[in-house]
C-alpha positions as a Markdown table, in Angstrom:
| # | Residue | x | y | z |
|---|---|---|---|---|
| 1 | Unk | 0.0 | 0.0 | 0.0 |
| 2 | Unk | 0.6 | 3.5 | -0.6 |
| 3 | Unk | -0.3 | 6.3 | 0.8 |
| 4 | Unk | -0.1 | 10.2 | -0.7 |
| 5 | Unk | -0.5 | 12.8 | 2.0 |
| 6 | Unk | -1.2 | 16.0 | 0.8 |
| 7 | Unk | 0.3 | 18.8 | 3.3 |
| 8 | Unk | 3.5 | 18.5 | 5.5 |
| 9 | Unk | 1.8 | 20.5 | 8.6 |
| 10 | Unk | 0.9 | 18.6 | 11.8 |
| 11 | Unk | -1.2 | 16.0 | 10.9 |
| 12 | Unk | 0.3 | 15.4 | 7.5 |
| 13 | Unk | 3.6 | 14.7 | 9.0 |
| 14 | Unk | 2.2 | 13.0 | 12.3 |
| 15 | Unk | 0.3 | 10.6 | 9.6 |
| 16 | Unk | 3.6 | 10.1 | 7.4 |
| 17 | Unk | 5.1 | 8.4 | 11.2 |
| 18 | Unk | 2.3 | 6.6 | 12.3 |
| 19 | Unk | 2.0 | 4.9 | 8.7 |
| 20 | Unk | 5.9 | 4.0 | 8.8 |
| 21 | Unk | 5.8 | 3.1 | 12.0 |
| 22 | Unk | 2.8 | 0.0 | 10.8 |
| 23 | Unk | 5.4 | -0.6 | 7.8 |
| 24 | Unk | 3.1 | 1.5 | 5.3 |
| 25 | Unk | 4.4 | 3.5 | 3.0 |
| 26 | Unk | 3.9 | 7.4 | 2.6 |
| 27 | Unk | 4.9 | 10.3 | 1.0 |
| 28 | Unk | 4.1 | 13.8 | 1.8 |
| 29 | Unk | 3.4 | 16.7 | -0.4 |
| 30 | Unk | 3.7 | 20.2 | 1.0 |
| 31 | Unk | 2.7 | 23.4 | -0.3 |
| 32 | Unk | 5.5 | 25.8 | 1.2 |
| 33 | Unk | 8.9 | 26.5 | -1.0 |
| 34 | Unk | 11.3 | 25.8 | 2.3 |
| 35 | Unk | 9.9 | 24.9 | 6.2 |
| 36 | Unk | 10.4 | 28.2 | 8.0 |
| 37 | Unk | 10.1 | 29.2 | 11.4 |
| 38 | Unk | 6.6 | 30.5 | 11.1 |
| 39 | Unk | 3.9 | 30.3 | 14.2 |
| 40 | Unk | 3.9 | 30.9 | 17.5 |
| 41 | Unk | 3.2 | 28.5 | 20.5 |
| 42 | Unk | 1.4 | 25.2 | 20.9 |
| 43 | Unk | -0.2 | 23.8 | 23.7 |
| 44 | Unk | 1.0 | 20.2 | 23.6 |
| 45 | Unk | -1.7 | 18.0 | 26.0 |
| 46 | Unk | -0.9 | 15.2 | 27.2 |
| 47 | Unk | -3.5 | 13.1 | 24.8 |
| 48 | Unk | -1.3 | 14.8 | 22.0 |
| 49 | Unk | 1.9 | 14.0 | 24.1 |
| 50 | Unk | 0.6 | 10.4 | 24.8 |
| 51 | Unk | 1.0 | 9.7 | 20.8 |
| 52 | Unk | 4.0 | 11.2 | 20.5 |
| 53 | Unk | 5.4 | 9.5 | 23.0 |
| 54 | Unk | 4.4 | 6.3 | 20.8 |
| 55 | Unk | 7.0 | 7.5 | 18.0 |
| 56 | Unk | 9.0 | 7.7 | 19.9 |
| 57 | Unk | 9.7 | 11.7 | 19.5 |
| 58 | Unk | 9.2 | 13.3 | 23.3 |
| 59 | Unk | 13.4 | 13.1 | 23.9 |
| 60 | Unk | 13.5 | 15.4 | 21.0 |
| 61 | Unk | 10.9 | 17.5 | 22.0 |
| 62 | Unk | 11.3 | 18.2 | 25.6 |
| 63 | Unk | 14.8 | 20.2 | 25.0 |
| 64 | Unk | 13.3 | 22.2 | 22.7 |
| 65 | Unk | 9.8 | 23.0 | 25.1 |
| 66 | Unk | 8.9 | 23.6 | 28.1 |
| 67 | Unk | 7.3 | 21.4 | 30.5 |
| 68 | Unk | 3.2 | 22.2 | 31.1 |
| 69 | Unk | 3.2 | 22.7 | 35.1 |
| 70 | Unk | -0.8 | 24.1 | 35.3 |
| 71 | Unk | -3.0 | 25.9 | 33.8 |
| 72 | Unk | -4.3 | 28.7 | 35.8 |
| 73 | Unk | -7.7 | 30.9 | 35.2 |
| 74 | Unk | -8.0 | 34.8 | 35.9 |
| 75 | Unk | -10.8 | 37.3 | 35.9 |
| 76 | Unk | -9.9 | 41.0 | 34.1 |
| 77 | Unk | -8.6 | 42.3 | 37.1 |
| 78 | Unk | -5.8 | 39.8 | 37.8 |
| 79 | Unk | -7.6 | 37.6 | 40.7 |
| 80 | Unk | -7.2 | 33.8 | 40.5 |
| 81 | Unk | -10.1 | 31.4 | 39.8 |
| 82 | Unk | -8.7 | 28.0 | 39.4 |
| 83 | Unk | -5.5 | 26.8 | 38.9 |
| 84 | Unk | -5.8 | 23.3 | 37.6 |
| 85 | Unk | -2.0 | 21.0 | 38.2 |
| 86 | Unk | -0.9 | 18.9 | 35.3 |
| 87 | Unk | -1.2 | 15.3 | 36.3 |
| 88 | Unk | 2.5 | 14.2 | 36.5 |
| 89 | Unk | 2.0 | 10.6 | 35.6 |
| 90 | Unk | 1.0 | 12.0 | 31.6 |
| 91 | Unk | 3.8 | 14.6 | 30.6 |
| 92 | Unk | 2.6 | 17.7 | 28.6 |
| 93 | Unk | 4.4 | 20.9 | 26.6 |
| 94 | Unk | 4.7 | 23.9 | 25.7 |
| 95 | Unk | 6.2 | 25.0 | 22.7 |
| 96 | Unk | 6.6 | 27.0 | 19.3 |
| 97 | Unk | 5.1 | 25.4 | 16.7 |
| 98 | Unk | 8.0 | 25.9 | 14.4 |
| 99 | Unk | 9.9 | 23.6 | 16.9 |
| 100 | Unk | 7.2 | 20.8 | 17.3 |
| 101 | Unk | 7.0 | 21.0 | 13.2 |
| 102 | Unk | 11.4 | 20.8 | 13.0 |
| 103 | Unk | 11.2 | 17.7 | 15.1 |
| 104 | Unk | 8.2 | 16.0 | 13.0 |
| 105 | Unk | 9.4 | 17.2 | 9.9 |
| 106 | Unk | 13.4 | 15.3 | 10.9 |
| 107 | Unk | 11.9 | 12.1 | 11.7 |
| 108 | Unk | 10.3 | 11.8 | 8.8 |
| 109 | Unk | 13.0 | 12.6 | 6.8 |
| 110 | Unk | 15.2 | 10.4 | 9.1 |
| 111 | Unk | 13.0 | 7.5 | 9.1 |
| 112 | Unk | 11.0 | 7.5 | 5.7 |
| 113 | Unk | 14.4 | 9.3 | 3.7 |
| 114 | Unk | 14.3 | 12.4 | 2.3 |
| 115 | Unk | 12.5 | 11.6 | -0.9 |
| 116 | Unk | 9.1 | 10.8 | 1.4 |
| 117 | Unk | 8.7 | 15.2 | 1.5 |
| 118 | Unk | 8.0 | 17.1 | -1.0 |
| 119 | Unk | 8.3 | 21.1 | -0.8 |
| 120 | Unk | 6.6 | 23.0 | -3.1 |
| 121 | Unk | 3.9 | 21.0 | -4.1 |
| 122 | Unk | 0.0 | 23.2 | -4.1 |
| 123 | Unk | -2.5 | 20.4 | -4.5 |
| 124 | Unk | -5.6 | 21.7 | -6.9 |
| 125 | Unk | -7.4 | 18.6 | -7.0 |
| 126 | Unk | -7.4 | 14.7 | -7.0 |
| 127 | Unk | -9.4 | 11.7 | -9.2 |
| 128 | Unk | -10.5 | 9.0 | -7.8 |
| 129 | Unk | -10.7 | 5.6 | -9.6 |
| 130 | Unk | -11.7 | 2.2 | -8.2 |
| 131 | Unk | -7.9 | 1.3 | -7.8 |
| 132 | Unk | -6.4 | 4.2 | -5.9 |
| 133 | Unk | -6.3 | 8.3 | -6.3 |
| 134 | Unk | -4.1 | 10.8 | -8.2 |
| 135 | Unk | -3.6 | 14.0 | -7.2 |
| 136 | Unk | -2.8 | 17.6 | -8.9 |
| 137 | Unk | 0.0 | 19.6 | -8.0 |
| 138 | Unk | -0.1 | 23.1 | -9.9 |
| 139 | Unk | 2.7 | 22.6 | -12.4 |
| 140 | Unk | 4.3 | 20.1 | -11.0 |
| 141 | Unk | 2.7 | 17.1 | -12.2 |
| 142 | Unk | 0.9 | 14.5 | -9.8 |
| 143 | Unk | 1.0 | 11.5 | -7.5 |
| 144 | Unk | -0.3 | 8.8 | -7.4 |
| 145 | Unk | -1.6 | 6.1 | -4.5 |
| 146 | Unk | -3.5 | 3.7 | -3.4 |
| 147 | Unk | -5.0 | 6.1 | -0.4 |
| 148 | Unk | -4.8 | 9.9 | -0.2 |
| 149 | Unk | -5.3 | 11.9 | 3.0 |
| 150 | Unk | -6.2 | 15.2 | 3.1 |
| 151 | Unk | -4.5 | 17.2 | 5.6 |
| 152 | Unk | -3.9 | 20.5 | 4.0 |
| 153 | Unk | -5.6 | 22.5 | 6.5 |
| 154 | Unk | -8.5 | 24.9 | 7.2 |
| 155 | Unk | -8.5 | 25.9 | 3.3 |
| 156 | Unk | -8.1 | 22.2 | 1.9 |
| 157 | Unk | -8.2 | 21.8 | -2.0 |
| 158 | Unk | -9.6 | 18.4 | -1.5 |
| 159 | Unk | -12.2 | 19.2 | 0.7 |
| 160 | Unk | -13.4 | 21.7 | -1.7 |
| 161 | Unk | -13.7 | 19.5 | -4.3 |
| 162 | Unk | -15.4 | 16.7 | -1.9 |
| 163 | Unk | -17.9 | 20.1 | -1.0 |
| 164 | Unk | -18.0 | 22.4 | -3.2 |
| 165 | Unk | -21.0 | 24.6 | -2.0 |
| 166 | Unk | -19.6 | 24.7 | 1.2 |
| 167 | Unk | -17.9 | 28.6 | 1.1 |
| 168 | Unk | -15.7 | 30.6 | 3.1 |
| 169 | Unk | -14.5 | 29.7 | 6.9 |
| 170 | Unk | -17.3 | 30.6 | 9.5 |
| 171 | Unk | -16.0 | 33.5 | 11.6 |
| 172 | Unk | -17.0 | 34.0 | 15.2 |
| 173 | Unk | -17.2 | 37.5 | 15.0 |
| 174 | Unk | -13.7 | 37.5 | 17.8 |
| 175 | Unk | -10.2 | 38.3 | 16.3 |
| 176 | Unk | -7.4 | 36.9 | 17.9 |
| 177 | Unk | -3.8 | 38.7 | 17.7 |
| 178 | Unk | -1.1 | 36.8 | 18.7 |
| 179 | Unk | 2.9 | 37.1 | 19.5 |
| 180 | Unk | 5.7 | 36.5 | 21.6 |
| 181 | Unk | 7.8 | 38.7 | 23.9 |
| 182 | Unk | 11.0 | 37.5 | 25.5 |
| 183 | Unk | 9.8 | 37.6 | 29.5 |
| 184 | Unk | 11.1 | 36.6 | 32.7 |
| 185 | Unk | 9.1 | 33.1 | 34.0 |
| 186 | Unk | 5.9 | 33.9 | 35.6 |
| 187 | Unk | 3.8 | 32.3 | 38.1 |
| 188 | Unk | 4.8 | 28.8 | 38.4 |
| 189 | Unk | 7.5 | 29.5 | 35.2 |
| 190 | Unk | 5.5 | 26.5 | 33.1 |
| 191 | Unk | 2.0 | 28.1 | 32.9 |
| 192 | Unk | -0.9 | 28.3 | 30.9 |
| 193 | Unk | -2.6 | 31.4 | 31.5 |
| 194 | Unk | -6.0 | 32.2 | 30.5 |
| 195 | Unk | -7.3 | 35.8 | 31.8 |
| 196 | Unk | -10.5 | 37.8 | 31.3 |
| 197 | Unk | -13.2 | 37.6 | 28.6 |
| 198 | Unk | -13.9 | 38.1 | 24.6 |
| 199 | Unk | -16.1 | 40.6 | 25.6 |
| 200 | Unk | -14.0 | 43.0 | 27.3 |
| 201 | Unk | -10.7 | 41.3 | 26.2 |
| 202 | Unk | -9.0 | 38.3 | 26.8 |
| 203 | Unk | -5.0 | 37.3 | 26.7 |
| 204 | Unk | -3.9 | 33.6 | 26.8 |
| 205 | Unk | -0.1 | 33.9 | 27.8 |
| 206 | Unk | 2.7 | 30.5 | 28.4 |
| 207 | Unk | 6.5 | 30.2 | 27.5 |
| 208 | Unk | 6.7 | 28.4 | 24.7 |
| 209 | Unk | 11.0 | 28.1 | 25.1 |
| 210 | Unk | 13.1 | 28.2 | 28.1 |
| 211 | Unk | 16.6 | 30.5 | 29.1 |
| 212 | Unk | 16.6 | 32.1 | 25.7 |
| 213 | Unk | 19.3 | 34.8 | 26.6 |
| 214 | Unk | 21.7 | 32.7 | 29.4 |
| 215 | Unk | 19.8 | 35.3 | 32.0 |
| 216 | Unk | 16.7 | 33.0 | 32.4 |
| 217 | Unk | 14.1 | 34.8 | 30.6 |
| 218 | Unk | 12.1 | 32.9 | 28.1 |
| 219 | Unk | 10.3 | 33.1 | 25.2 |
| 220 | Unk | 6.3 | 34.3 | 26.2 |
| 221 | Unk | 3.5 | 32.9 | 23.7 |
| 222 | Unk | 0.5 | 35.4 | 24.1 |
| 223 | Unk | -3.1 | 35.5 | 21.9 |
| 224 | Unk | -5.6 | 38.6 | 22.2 |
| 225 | Unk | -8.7 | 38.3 | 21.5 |
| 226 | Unk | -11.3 | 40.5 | 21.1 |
| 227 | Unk | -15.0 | 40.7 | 19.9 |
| 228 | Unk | -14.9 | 42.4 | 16.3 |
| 229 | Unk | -17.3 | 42.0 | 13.7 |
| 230 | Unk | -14.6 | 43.1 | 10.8 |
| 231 | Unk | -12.8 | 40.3 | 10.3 |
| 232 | Unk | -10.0 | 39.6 | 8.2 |
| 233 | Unk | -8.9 | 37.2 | 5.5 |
| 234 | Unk | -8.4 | 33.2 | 7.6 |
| 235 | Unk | -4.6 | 34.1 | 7.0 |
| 236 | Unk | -2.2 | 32.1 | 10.0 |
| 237 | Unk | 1.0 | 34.5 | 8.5 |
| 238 | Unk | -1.1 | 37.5 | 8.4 |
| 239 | Unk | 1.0 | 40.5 | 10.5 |
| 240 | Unk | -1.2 | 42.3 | 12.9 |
| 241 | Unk | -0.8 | 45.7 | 14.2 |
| 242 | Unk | -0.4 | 46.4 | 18.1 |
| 243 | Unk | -2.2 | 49.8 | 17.7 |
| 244 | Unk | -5.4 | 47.8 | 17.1 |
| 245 | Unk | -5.8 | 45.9 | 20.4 |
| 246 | Unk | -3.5 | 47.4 | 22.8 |
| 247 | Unk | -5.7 | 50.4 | 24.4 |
| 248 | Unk | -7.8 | 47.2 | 25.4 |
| 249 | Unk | -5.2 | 46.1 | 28.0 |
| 250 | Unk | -3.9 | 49.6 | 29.1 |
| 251 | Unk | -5.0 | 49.3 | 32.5 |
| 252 | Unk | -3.8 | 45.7 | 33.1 |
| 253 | Unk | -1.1 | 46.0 | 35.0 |
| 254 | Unk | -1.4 | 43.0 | 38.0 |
| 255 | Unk | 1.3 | 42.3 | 40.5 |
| 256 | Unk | 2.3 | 39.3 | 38.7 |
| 257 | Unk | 2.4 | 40.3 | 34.8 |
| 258 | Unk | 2.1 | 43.8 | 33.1 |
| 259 | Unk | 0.5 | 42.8 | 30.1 |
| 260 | Unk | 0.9 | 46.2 | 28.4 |
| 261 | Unk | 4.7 | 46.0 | 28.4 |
| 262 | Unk | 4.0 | 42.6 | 27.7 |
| 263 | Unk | 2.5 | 43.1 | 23.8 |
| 264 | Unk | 4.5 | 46.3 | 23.2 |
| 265 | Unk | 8.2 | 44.5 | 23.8 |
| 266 | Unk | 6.6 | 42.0 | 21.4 |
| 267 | Unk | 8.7 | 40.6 | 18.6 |
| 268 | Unk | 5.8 | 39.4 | 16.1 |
| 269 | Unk | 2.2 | 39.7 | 15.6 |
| 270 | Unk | -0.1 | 38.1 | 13.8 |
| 271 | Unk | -3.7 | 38.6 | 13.5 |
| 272 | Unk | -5.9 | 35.7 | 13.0 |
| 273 | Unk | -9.8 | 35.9 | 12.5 |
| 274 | Unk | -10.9 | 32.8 | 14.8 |
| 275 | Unk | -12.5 | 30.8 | 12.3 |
| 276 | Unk | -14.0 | 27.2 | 11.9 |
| 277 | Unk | -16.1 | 25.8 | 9.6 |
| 278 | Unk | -19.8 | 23.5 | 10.3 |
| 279 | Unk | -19.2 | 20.2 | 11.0 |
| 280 | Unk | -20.1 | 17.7 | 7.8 |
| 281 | Unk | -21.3 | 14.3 | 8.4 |
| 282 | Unk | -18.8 | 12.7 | 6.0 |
| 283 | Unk | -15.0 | 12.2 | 6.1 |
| 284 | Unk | -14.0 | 9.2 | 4.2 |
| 285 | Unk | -15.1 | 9.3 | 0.4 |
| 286 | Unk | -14.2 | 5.5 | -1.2 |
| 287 | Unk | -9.9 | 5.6 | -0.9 |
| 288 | Unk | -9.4 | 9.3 | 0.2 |
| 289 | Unk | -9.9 | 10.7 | 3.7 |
| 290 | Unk | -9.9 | 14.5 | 5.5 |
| 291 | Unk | -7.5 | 14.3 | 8.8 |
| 292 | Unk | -7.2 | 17.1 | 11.1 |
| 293 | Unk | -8.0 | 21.2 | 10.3 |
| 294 | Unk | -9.1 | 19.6 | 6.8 |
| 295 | Unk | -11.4 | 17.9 | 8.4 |
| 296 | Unk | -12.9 | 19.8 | 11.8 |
| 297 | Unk | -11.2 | 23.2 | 11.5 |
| 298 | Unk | -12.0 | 24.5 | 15.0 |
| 299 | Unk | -11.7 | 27.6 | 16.9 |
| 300 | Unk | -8.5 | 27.8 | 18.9 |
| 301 | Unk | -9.9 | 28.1 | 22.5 |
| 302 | Unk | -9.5 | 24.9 | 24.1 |
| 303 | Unk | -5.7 | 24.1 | 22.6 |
| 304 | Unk | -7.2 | 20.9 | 21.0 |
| 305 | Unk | -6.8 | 21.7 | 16.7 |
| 306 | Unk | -3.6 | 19.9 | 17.0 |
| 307 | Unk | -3.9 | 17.7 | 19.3 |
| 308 | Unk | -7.5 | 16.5 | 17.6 |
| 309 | Unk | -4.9 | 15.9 | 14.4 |
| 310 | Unk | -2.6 | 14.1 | 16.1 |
| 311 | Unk | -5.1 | 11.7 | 17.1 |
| 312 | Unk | -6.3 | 11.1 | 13.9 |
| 313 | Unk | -3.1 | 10.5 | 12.3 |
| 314 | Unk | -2.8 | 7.6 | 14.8 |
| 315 | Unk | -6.3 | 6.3 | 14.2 |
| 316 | Unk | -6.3 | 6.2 | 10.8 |
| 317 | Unk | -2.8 | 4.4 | 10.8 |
| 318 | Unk | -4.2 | 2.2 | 12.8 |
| 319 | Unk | -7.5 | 1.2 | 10.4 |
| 320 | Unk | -5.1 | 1.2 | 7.7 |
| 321 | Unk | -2.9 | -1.5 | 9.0 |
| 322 | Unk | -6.0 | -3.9 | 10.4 |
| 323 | Unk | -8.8 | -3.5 | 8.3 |
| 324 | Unk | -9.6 | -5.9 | 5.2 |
| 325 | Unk | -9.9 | -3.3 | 2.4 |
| 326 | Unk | -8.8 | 0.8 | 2.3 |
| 327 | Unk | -12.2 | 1.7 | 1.7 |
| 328 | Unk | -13.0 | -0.2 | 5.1 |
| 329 | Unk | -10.1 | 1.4 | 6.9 |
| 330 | Unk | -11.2 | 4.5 | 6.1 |
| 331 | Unk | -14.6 | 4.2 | 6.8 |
| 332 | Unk | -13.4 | 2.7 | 10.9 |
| 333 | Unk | -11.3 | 6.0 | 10.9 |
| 334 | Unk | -14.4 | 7.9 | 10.4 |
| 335 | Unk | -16.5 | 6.3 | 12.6 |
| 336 | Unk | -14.1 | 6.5 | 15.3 |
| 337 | Unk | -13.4 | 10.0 | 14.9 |
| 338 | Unk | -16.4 | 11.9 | 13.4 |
| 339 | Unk | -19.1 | 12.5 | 16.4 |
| 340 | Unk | -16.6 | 13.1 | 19.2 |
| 341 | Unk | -14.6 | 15.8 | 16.9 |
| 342 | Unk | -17.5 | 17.0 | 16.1 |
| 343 | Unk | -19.0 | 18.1 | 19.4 |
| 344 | Unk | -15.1 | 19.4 | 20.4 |
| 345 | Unk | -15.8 | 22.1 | 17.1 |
| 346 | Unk | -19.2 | 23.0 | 18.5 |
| 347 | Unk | -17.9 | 22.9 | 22.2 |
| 348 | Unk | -15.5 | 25.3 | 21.2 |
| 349 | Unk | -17.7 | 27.8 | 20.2 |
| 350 | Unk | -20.3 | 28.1 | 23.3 |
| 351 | Unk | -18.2 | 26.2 | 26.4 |
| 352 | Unk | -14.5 | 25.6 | 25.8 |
| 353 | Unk | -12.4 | 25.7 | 29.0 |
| 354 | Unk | -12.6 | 30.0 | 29.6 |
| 355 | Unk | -16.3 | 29.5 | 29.6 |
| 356 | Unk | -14.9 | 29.0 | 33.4 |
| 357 | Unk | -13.7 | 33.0 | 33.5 |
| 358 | Unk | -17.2 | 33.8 | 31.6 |
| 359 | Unk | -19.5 | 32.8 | 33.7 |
| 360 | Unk | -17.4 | 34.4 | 37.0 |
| 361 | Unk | -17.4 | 37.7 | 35.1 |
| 362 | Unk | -21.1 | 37.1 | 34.2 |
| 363 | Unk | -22.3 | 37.1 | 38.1 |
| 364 | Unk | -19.9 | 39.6 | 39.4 |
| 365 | Unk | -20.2 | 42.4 | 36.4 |
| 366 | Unk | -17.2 | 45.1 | 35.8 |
| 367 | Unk | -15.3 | 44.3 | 39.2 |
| 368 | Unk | -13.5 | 42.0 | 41.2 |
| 369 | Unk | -14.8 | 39.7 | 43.7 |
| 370 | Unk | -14.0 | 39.7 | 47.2 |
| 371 | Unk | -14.4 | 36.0 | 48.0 |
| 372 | Unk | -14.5 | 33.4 | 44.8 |
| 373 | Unk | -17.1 | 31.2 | 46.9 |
| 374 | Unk | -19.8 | 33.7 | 46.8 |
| 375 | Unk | -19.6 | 33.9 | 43.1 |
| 376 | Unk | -18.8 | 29.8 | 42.2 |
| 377 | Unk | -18.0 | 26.7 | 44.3 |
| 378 | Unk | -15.6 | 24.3 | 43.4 |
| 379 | Unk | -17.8 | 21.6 | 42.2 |
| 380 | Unk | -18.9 | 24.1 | 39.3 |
| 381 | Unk | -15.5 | 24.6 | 38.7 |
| 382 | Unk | -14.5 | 21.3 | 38.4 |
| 383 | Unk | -17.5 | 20.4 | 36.4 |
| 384 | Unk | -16.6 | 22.9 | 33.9 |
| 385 | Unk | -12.9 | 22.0 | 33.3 |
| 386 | Unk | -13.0 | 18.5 | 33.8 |
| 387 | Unk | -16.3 | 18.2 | 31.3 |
| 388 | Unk | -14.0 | 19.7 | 28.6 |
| 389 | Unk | -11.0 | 17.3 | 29.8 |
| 390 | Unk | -13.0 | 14.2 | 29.6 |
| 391 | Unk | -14.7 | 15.3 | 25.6 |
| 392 | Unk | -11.0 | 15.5 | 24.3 |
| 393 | Unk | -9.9 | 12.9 | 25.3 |
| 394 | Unk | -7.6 | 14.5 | 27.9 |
| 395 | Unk | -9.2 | 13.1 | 31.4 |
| 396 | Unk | -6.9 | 10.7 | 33.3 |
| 397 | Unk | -9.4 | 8.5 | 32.9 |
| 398 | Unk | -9.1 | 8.7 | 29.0 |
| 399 | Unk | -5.4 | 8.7 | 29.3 |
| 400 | Unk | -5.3 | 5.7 | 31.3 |
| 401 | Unk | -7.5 | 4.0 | 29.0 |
| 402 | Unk | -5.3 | 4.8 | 26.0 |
């Protein structure tokens, strides 16, 4: 068997592994000239880090990231809600994208050779036969196998031509800015900081690389976001402008973070529109499948995109090595995947994990609290966090399971 993946991102790459790794073979077609640091930081959960783990890649990863101590929940005015430990028996990261991606994109160079990538390679569409697939590449011929998966992202070629009437990328009507600032450690030096609300404004802000001047400061990953009907084009290299959210976070200045100087020393920004699109009801399509943001773009507030594509990429290995025919494999990989994935893109619009900070700044309006159990008791808390925890897959219970 082989397999053609089109786009070299996360899942593509994560896929290419997996497949080796059940002696199938794979090659990967990418749309991008040279892989460039481009990105900022990932939240790598430990369902994503459990896989990874698998291949065998977390002794490459852990120099290069910084080890997930908590994640901790604020209200506008600086005042802890929750601060949730990370279980230590199921390691978890932080870390720039660009250096998760190096690490994928090695290994499958080092493992599947260097003629298993392929830069430069747009894919404008695929026909399917009842032997295999062949794909397009705008001039530069095509490829041919006896599966294709589709994992070229949010504004997939392939799932355009699987749904055609299907249109633009929903936006949410809240833009997200994001960057990163070198910063001394805060709080516990390994957190993952969610404070405030969309409404008023809301910064997520972790270290994404550790000691990155020999005087202990490291690299900060923050996102913005804010409520803004404008939108702009679904764009992940897009540069954003700090004139355009920072009045919003003039006046936070908390004893342990002054998020002003925060944005302004930053040293990129992007602006993203948070986008998704509606969840569709099919995946596999006879010997072609979508995996990850092809499949269940969501809106980035619960740190699961990549980790959902991770999954996947084991999964449909998995259905590809045990299952009689492709077209059966395929179909397993979607029956695993599809509901569950699903309600995480629909979670993540109404009650990701900052629905917590919400519904505190709900009951107690424009002004901080004076004690958190008038306003929420722990079991609401808990029910909150650990409902979104047990949907993804991220639960110890889950974990254990896995």
């Amino acid at each position: 068997m082989e397999v053609v993946i089109v786009g070299g991102g996360i899942s593509g790459l994560t896929a290419a592994l997996e497949l080796h790794a059940r002696g199938i073979d794979a090659r990967v077609y990418e749309s991008a000239q040279e892989l460039r640091e481009v990105g900022v930081g990932i939240s790598l959960l430990p369902h994503g880090a459990r896989e990874l783990d698998a291949l065998g890649l977390l002794d490459e990863i852990r120099p290069r990231a910084v080890p997930y101590r908590e994640a901790c929940f604020f209200n506008s005015f600086g005042q802890l809600i929750h601060r949730d430990p990370a279980d230590p028996q199921f390691p978890q990261f932080l870390v720039h994208r660009a250096d998760l991606h190096g690490v994928l994109a090695d290994a499958v160079r080092e493992r599947l050779g260097e003629q298993a990538l392929f830069l430069g390679h747009t894919c404008t569409g695929l026909d399917l036969d009842a032997d295999g697939a062949t794909v397009e590449f705008a001039g530069r011929g095509s490829a041919r196998g006896d599966v294709v998966l589709a994992c070229d992202g949010i504004h997939s070629a392939i799932r355009k031509q699987l749904y055609p009437d299907e249109g633009e990328p929903v936006f949410s009507g809240v833009n997200m800015w994001r960057g990163v600032t070198p910063h001394r450690p805060i709080l516990s030096g390994g957190s993952h900081t969610r404070i405030g609300k969309v409404d008023t404004g809301k910064l997520v802000v972790y270290p994404i690389r550790e000691d990155i001047d020999g005087e202990g400061n490291q690299l900060m990953n923050w996102v913005v976001e804010i409520r803004d009907a404008r939108g702009v084009p679904v764009d992940w290299s897009r540069g954003g402008r700090l004139e355009d959210f920072l009045p919003t976070f003039e006046s936070w200045r908390f004893d342990w973070l002054d998020v002003p100087d925060l944005l302004a020393r930053a040293d990129v920004v992007y602006e993203f529109p948070m986008s998704d699109r509606d969840p569709v009801e099919r995946w596999a399509f006879g010997r072609v499948a979508l995996v990850g943001d092809a499949a269940h773009p969501m809106i980035p507030r619960g740190s699961n995109g990549a980790m959902q594509a991770i999954v996947d990429a084991r999964v449909v290995a998995d259905a590809l090595a045990t299952e009689p025919t492709v077209e059966a494999a395929l179909r397993s990989y979607e029956d695993a995947r599809l509901e569950t994935v699903n309600r995480i893109v629909l979670t993540n619009r109404t009650t990701p994990p900052d629905f917590l900070i919400e519904t505190v700044e709900r009951r107690t309006g424009p002004r901080p609290f004076e004690r958190l159990e008038d306003v929420i008791d722990e079991e609401e808390i808990r029910e909150i966090v650990d409902g979104y925890k047990a949907l993804t897959g991220s639960s110890r219970e889950a974990l254990r399971g896995r």
